[in-house]
N, C-alpha and C positions, 0 to 999 in steps of 0.2 A: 777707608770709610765707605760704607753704603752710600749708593749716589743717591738714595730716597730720602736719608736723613738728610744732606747736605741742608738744606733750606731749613729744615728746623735745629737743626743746631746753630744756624747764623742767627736766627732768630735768639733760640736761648741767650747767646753772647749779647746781642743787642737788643735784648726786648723795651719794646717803644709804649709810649703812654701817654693820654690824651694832653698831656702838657707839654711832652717833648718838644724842645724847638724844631721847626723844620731843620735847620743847617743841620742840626747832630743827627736828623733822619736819614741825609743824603748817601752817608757811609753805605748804612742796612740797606737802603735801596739798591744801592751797586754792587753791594754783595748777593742779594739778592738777582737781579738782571745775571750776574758770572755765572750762578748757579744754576738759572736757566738756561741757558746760552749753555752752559757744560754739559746738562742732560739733554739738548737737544742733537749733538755732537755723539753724544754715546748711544743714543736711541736709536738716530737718524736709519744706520744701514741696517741697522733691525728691521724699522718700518719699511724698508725700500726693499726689502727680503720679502718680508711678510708677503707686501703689496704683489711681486713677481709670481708669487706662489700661489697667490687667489685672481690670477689675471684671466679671463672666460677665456682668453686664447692661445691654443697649443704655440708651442714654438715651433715657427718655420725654417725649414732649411730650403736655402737659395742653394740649387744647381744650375750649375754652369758650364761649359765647353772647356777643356783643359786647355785651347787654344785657342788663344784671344787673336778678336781680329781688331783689337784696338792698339796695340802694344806690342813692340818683341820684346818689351822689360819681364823681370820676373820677380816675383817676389823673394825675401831670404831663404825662403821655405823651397825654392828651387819651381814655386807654381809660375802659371800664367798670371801675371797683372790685371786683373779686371777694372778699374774705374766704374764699372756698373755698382760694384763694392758699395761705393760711397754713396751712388743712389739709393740702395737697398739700408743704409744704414739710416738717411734720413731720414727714408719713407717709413720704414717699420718704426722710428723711435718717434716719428710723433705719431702713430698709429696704435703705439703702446703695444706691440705684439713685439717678443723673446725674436731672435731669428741665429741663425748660424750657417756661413757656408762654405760650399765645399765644390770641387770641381770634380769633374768627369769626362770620360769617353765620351765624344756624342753619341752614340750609339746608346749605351750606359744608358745617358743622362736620359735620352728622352722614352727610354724604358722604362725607367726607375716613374721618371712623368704618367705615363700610361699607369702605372700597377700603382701609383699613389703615393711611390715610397718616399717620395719629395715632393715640398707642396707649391714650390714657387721657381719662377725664373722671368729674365728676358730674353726672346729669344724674338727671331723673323718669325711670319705665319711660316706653320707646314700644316699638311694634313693629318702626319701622325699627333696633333694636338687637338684636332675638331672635337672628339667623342670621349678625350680625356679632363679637360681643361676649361679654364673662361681665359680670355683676353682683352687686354682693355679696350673701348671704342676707340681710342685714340693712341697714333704710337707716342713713345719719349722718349725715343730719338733715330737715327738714322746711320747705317753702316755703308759706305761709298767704298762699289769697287769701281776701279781705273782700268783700261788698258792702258800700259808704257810703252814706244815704239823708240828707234830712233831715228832721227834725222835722216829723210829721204826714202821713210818705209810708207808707203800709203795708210791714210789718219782711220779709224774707228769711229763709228759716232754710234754705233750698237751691239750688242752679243749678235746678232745676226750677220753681220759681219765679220766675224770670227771662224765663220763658216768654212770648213777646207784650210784654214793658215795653221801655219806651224807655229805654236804657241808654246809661253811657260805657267806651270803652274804648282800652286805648294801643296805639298802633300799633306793629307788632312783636313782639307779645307773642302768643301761639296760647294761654297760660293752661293748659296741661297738656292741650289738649284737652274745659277744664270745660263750654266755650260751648258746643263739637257743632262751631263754624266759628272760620277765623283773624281773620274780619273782624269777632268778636265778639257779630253778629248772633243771640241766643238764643231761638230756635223764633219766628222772623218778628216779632219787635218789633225797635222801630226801633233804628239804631245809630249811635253819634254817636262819631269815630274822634279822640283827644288826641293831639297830638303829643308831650306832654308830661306827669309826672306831673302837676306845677304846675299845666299847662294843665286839664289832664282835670278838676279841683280847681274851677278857674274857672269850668268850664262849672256842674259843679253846682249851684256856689254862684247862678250867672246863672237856673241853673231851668231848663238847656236839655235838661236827663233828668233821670228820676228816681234814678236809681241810677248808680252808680260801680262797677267793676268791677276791683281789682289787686291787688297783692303787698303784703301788710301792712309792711315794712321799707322801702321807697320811700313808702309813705305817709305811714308818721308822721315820715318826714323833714320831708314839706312839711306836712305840718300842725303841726309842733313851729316851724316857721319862719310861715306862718298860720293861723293856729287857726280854725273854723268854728264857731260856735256854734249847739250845738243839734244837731251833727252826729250821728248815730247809723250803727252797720256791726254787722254779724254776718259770722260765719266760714261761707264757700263750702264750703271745703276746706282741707286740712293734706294736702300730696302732698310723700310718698316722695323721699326724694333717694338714690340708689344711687352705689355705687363703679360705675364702668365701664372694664371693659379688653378694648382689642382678642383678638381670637382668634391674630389674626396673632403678636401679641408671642412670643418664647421660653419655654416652660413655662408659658404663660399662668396656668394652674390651679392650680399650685403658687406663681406671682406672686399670684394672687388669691387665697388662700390666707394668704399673709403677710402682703397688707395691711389685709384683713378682721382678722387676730389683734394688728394694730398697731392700727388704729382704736380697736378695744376699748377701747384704753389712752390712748387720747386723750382730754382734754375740747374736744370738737367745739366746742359752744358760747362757750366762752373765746375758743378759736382766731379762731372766727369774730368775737368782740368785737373782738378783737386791744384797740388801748387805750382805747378806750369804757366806761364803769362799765355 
């Protein structure tokens, strides 16, 4: 049956009359309420279509680095695990803007940034963003790399220090630009290139550098999985992580705008646990 008639057919079956007692009305009424309640049910993803489809704002694609310096997890899909994910998912749904993303080379990505082809990311300041991009006044959250030494190696307390030492470092990783170079290489001491966090871990432990060079949340992965005793690290840096939105997008500045005023409201760090204690 038409979900249009429902209501007047229940009606035909129980047509009411200024004498009807209340008690025999109660029926009609709850047939009535079902019937509501059914066409609200059947409508609903119609309207929530419609709605998507006259929303003022394009849909954004979040680019990201294919190698996270949050995680060695991966998703099923064989990606990088981002946790920024879950930021971007909160941010955008109360912001009411469509979004979808996708990971990249860096290289790629902050090309694709420049020429427009993607409108949004979190990344550290660089300068390849200044004349492409807005970023928010304020960061939302913070990427800690460590040096790890061991026991009996003289301590780090800065990348200046690193100066001349025989070092490891993972491949893929430029480190915010802490080293001065992508290959890790820190003011001409030697460099010993990991493929792997795991790996980079092995070499230390073998004695093949003195020092380890990465992102604090990929390490204590593989160190909660092998523990090194005697291991000792200080903190390089705690670098910036910014909103970033293309210039290109629509009202960019008023989008960045609203999503710096939603951030606010967010607890970034949860988000990023997602269900981790």
């Amino acid at each position: 049956m038409n979900c249009k008639c429902i209501g007047l057919c229940i009606l035909r079956k129980r047509s009411l009359s200024p004498s009807t007692p209340i008690a025999s009305m109660l029926p009609a009424i709850a047939a009535l309420f079902r019937a509501a309640l059914l066409l609200v049910v059947l409508f609903a993803p119609w309207l929530a279509s419609a709605a998507d489809k006259h929303s003022p704002w394009p849909e954004i694609e979040y680019a990201s680095p294919d190698q996270s310096v949050w995680t060695t997890r991966t998703t099923p899909q064989g990606e990088p695990e981002n946790p920024l994910q879950r930021v971007a998912g909160a941010l955008f749904a109360k912001a009411g803007i469509a979004w979808h993303g996708q990971a990249y080379p860096a290289a790629r990505m902050f090309n694709y940034l420049r020429q427009g082809k993607v409108q949004f990311s979190m990344l550290v300041k660089s300068p390849a963003l200044q004349d492409c991009c807005l970023l928010s006044r304020q960061p939302i959250t913070f990427a800690e790399i460590r040096a790890y030494y061991r026991s009996g190696t003289a301590p780090i307390n800065n990348p200046g220090d690193l100066a001349g030492k025989n070092i490891i470092t993972i491949h893929g990783y430029s480190y915010g630009g802490l080293l001065g170079r992508s290959d890790g290489n820190a003011g001409g001491g030697g460099s010993n290139l990991a493929l792997t966090h795991s790996a980079a871990f092995q070499m230390l432990a073998q004695g093949r550098a003195d020092y380890l060079v990465d992102y604090v949340g990929p390490a204590s992965e593989v160190l909660a999985a092998t523990p090194l005793p005697g291991l000792q690290s200080e903190v390089l840096s705690r670098q910036a992580v910014y909103l970033v939105l293309s210039k290109t997008y629509p009202n960019a500045e008023k989008v960045m705008a609203r999503l710096e005023s939603i951030a606010e409201t967010l607890d970034i760090e949860r988000l990023m646990r997602g269900n981790k204690k």
